[in-house]
C-alpha positions in Angstrom: 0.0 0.0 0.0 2.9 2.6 0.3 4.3 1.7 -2.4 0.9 2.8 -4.2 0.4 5.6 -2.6 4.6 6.5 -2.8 3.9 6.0 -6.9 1.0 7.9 -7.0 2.2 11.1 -5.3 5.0 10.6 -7.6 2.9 10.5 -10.4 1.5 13.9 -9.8 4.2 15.5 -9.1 5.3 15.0 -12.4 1.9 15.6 -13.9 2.0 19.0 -11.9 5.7 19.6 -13.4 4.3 19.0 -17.3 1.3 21.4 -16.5 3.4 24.2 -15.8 2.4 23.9 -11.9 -1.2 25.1 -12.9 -3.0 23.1 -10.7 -6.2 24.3 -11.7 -5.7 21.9 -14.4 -8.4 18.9 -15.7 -6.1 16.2 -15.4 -4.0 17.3 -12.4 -7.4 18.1 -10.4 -8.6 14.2 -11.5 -5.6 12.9 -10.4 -5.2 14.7 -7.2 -8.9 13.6 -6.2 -7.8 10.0 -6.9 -4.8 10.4 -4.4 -6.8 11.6 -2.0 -9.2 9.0 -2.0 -6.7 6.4 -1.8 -5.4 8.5 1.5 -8.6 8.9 2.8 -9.2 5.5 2.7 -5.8 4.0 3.6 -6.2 6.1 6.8 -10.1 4.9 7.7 -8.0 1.4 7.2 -5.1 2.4 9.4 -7.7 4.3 11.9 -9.5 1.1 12.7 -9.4 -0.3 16.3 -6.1 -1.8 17.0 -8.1 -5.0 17.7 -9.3 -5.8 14.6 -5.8 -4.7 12.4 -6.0 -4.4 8.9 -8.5 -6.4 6.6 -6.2 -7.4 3.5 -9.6 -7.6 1.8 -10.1 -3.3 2.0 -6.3 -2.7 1.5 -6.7 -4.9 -1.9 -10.1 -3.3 -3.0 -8.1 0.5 -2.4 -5.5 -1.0 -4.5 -7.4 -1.9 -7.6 -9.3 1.2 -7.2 -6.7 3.1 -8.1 -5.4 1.8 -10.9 
């Protein structure tokens, strides 16, 4: 999952670069809203009661999501 979410920030950082840092831009907007539901979600994950650790099952889903 860090390694998805490391490639994806990545990703827009270089997307952000080839726009001419205009982030008001279509495809960096997209793309920032598809990181940011990959965080949101990795955190609800992470957030969950320390009895119950991570579901591999929600972790995988948030992976193929953002593909």
């Amino acid at each position: 999952m860090y390694i998805l979410i490391t490639k994806m920030h990545l990703r827009l950082n270089q997307l952000i670069e080839e726009k001419n840092y205009n982030l008001l831009d279509e495809e960096v907007l997209h793309y920032s809203q598809r990181l940011d539901k990959v965080l949101s979600r990795f955190n609800k994950i992470v957030n969950q009661d320390a009895n119950s650790g991570l579901n591999s099952c929600e972790v995988n889903n948030v992976t193929k999501c953002a593909i």
